[in-house]
N, C-alpha and C positions, 0 to 999 in steps of 0.2 A: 947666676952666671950670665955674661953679656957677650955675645961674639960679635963678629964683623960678618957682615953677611954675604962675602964673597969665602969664605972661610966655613960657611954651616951650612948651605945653602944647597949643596949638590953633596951630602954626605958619603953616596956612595961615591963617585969621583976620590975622595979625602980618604977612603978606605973605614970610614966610620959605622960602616954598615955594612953586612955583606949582600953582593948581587945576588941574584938569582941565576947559580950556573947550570951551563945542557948539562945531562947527566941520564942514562941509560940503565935499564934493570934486566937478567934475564930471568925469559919465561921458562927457562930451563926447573926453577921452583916445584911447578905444577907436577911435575915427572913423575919424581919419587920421594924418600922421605918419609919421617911422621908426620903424625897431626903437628902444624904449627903456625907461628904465625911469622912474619918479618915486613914491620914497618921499612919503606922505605925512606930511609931518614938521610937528610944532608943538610941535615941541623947545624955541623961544624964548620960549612963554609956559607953558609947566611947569618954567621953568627946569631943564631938565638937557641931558645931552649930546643930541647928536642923531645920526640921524635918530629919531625917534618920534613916533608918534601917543596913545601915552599912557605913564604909568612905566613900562608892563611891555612894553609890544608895537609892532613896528611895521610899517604896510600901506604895499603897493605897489602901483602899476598898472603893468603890463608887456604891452608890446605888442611880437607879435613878427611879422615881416613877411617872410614867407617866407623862411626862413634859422634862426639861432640865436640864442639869448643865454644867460649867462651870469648867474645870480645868486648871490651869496654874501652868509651871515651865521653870524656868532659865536653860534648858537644852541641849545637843544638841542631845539625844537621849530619846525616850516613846514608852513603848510596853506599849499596852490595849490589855486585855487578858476577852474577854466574857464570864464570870463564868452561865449567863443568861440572857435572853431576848434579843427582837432585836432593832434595831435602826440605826440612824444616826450621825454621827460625820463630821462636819464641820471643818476645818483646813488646813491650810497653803493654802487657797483659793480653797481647793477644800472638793467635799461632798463624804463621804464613808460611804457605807450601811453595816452593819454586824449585826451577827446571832449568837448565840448560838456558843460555840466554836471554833468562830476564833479569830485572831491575828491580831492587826494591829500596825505599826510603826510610830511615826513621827518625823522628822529633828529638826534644829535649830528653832524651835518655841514657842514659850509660852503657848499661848492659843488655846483652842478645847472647843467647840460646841458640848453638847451631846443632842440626843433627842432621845425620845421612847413613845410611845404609849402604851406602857404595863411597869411591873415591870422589871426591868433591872439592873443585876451585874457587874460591871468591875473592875478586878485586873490591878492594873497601875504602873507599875514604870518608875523612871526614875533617871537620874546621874547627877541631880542641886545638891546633896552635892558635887562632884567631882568637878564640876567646881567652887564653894563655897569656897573651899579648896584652891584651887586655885588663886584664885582671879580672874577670867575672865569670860567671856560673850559668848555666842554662836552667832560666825559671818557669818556660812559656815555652807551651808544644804549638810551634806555628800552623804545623800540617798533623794529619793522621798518618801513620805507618800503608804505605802504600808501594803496590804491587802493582810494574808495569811488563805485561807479559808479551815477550815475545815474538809470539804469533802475530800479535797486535802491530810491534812496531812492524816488525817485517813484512807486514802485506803494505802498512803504508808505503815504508820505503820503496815495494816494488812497484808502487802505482804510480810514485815519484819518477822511478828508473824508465816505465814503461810512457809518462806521459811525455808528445814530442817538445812541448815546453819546458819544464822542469828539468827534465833528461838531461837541456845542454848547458845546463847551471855548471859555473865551477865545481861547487861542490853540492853532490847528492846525496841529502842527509836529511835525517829526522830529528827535529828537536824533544827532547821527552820534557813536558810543562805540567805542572800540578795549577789547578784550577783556583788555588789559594791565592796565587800570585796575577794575576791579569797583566800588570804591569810589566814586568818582567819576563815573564812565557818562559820562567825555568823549572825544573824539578822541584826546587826548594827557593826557599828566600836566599840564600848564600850560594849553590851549588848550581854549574850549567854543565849537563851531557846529552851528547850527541851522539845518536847510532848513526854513521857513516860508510857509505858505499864508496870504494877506489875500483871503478869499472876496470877491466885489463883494457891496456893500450893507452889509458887516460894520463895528462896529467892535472892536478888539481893546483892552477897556479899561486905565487904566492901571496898571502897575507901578513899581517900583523894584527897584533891588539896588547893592549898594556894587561890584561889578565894573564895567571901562568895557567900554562896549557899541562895535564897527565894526561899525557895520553897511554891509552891499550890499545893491543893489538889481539883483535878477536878473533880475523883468521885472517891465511896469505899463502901463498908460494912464495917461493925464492924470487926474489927479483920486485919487489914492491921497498922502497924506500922512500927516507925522508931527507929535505936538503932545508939546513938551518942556519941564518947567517943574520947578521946586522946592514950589509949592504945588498942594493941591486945593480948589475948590469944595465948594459944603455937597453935590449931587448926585454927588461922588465923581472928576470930571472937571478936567482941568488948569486952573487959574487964572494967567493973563498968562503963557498960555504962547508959544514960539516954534515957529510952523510949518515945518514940511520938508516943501516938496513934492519928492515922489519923480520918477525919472528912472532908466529903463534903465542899467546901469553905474555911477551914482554914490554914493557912500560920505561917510556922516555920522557924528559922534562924540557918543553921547550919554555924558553924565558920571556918575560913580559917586554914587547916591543921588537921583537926578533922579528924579520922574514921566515917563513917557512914555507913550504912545497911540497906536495907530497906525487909521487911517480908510481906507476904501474907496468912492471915491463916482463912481468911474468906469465902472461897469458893467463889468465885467474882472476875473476873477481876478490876485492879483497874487503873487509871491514877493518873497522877503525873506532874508539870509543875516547875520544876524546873528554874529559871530567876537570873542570877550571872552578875560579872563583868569580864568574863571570856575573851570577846573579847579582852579587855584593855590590860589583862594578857596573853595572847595567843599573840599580836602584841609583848608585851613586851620580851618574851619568859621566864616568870615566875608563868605559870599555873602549873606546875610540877605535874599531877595524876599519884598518884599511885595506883593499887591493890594489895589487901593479898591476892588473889587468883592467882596462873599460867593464862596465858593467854591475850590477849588483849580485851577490852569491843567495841562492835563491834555496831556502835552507827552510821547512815543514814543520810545524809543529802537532804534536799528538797531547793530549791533556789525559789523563787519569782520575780517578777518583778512586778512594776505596770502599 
């Protein structure tokens, strides 16, 4: 087939693909219920297979109620991100205990073993639609199965908050980086998250970047949201933007190339767990972030090992 390339050239423009639309989850999930799991999928309006939450990646909410579950995917990368409770995870032959807000990674594997003794939340994504797309298989464990705890991120982030330089960064944040990667300074070779501080009173102005952003919300009061738009204001601030107000547990999809902003007006410190396809685009050299404000976003890296 030959086309004219005013005609194939901006596909999504043509309706030949689908964009990547905002789209909202609640954290209402984590509440009650059985064990279970519920990809968040918006496979139908990016037109491709499903389950996903954007071309390359796709999130879960898994609750597990004292007992097990079982997740698998055709991946070569998985962050499980501990919204609540603690446990155990069995995979790629080996056993990892985690707690209440850590991180853990896993390689080219399928299947994971969950167990808990109590009520338990886990935010999971991973990049089986990228390779879906693709058409291939994960044959080659880039990383080891690794455990970023907690404690660990959270004392960096408060040295971030605490030191007079970093402190008045747009955004106060720690980058979690696996040592596999140098290049890149992400989790995984495919996979960027970020433990993020939203101080009360702050606001964190806006950016862009052609990666799509999942973002969690790991905690908040009333009164912390997000403003999401395609344009700016002549003051550098989102125009006919769309509000997201934030919510304990709940997960939003901001699109590649959008403005975004995030506000704090609830007296509360809040966090934020933003999970993109940033690494992919960072190797590729097509993350391109911008900021409407002067300055560079002054954002920490923590490295792990297992």
């Amino acid at each position: 087939m030959y086309f004219d390339y005013s005609s194939a050239a901006n596909p999504i423009r043509q309706g030949l693909i689908g964009s990547v639309p905002y789209h909202s989850f609640s954290g209402a999930f984590f509440d009650e219920g059985p064990t279970r799991i519920q990809p968040l999928d918006i496979s139908t309006a990016l037109k491709c297979e499903g389950p996903a939450t954007s071309p390359a990646l796709c999130a879960n909410f898994v609750r597990i109620v004292k007992g097990s579950v079982m997740t698998t995917a055709e991946a070569t990368s998985q962050l499980f991100f501990v919204y609540k409770g603690s446990g155990r995870t069995d995979a790629c032959g080996e056993s990892i205990h985690w707690s209440k807000g850590d991180y853990m990674v896993l390689p080219a594997h399928g299947q994971a073993m969950h167990y808990t003794e109590e009520e338990a939340g886990l935010y999971w994504v991973h990049d089986a639609p990228l390779l879906r797309y693709l058409g291939v298989a994960p044959s080659t464990a880039r990383f080891k199965p690794t455990l970023f705890e907690y404690s660990k991120a959270e004392a960096k982030l408060e040295s971030i908050a605490n030191d007079p330089v970093t402190a008045k960064a747009n955004r106060v944040s720690v980058l979690l980086a696996n040592r596999n990667f140098p290049q890149t300074r992400t989790i995984t070779h495919t996979l960027w998250a970020m433990f993020g501080l939203l101080p009360a009173g702050k606001i964190q102005y806006p950016h862009r970047h052609e990666s799509v952003a999942l973002d969690f919300v790991v905690d908040c009061k009333p009164g912390c949201y997000t403003m999401i738009g395609t344009e700016l204001d002549e003051s550098g601030m989102i125009k006919n933007g769309i509000r997201e107000d934030w919510a304990p547990g709940a997960s939003f999809v901001t699109p590649p190339g959008y403005w975004h902003s995030h506000h704090n007006e609830s007296g509360a410190d809040a966090h934020v767990l933003p999970i993109q396809d940033a690494g992919l685009h960072t190797y590729l050299r097509t993350l391109e972030i911008t900021f409407s404000h002067p300055g560079h976003d002054h954002t920490t890296h923590i490295s792990q090992t297992p």
